[in-house]
N, C-alpha and C positions, 0 to 999 in steps of 0.2 A: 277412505272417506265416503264417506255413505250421501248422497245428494236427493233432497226430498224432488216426489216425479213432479210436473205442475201437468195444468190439465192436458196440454197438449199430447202428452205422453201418457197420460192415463187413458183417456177416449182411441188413441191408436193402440191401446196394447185391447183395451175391450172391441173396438170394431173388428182388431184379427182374430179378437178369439172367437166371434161372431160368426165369421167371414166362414173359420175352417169346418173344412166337413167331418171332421173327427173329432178327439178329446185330447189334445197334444199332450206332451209331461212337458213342463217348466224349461226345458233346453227346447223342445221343439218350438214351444211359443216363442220363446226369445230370437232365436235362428228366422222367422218366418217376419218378424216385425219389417216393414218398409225403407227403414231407418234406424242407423246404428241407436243404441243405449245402451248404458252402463248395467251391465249385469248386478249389481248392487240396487240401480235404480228401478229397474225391472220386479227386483223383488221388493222390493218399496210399495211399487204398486203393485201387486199381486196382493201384502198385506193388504192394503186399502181396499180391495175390489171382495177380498176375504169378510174382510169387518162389514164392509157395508151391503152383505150379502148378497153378492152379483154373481160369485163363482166360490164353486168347494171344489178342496183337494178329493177323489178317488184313487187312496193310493199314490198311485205317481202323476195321475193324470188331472188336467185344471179340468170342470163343467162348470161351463157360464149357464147361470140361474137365470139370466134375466129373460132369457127365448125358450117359450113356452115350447113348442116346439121340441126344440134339441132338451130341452128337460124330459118332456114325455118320451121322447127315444132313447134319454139316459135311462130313465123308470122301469123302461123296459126290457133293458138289460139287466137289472139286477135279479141277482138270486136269491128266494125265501128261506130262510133259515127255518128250521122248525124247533 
């Protein structure tokens, strides 16, 4: 049974991703939260934070959009393709 996240759980799983000085994968994020959630619920919200353009998957790893910041250091890891 899949349970919708409410906000409390949304603003905690985005202030960790925040928080971290890396780009976790989807276990590491869930592992690091302050407070148990259901790995069902977890990924509920990762949808939402998806749709509503806050964080993209690279691969395995979540980058939160909304810190300019850790986006230009995302940026700047990527490689050009020619």
């Amino acid at each position: 049974m899949v349970s919708t996240p409410n906000l409390d759980t949304i603003l905690m799983v985005e202030r960790t991703l925040i928080e971290s000085g890396d780009y976790p994968t989807r276990t590491q994020l869930w592992r690091r939260l302050p407070r148990s959630v259901h790995y069902s619920t977890f990924k509920k919200t990762l949808e939402y934070l998806e749709a509503s353009n806050k964080i993209e998957f690279n691969g395995k790893t979540v980058v939160y959009l909304g810190d300019g910041d850790k986006l230009r250091r995302f940026i700047g890891t990527l490689v050009e393709l020619k």
